[in-house]
C-alpha positions, 0 to 999 in steps of 0.5 A: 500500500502506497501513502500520500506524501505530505504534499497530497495531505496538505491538499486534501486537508486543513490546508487546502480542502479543509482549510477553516477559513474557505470553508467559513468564507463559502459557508457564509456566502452561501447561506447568503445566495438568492440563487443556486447559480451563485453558488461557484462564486462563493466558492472561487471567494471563499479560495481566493480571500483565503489565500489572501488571508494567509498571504498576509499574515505571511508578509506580517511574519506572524506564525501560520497556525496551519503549516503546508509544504504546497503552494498557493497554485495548488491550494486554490482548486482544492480550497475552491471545491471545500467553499463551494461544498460549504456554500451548497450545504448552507444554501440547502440548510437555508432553503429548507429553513425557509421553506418550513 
């Protein structure tokens, strides 16, 4: 049996599909969205400010509370997929809570 590298658990965990601050950003826009077309906006959002995120607080040399060894190229198709994930789950939980 083969194991991942560090660089595949990175991607497919905190730091990448994971990755709280993707899943918040794209968790919020999503219990926002009027229109399940909205959806992939949350998620690109949620990818992008996330890295902006831990783009700045490198540059503020303040210590990273998630460690990765990948970079921000290879996050973003991943951090895009858990904010989209996260905006379709609120979306539903939003619907089905108006809808009752």
């Amino acid at each position: 049996m083969t194991m991942l590298s560090d660089t595949w658990l990175d991607l497919f965990g905190f730091s990448g599909l994971l990755n709280p601050f993707a899943l918040l950003i794209g968790g919020y826009l999503g219990w926002r969205a009027d229109q399940s077309r909205k959806l992939w906006i949350a998620g690109f959002a949620a990818a992008a400010l996330s890295l902006m995120l831990e783009a700045a607080v490198g540059m503020l040399q303040l210590p990273l509370p998630i460690s990765q060894d990948a970079g921000a190229l290879a996050m973003f198709p991943f951090r895009f997929l858990g904010g989209s994930l996260a905006g379709s789950l609120t979306y539903w939980l939003n619907r089905n809570r108006r809808a009752s």
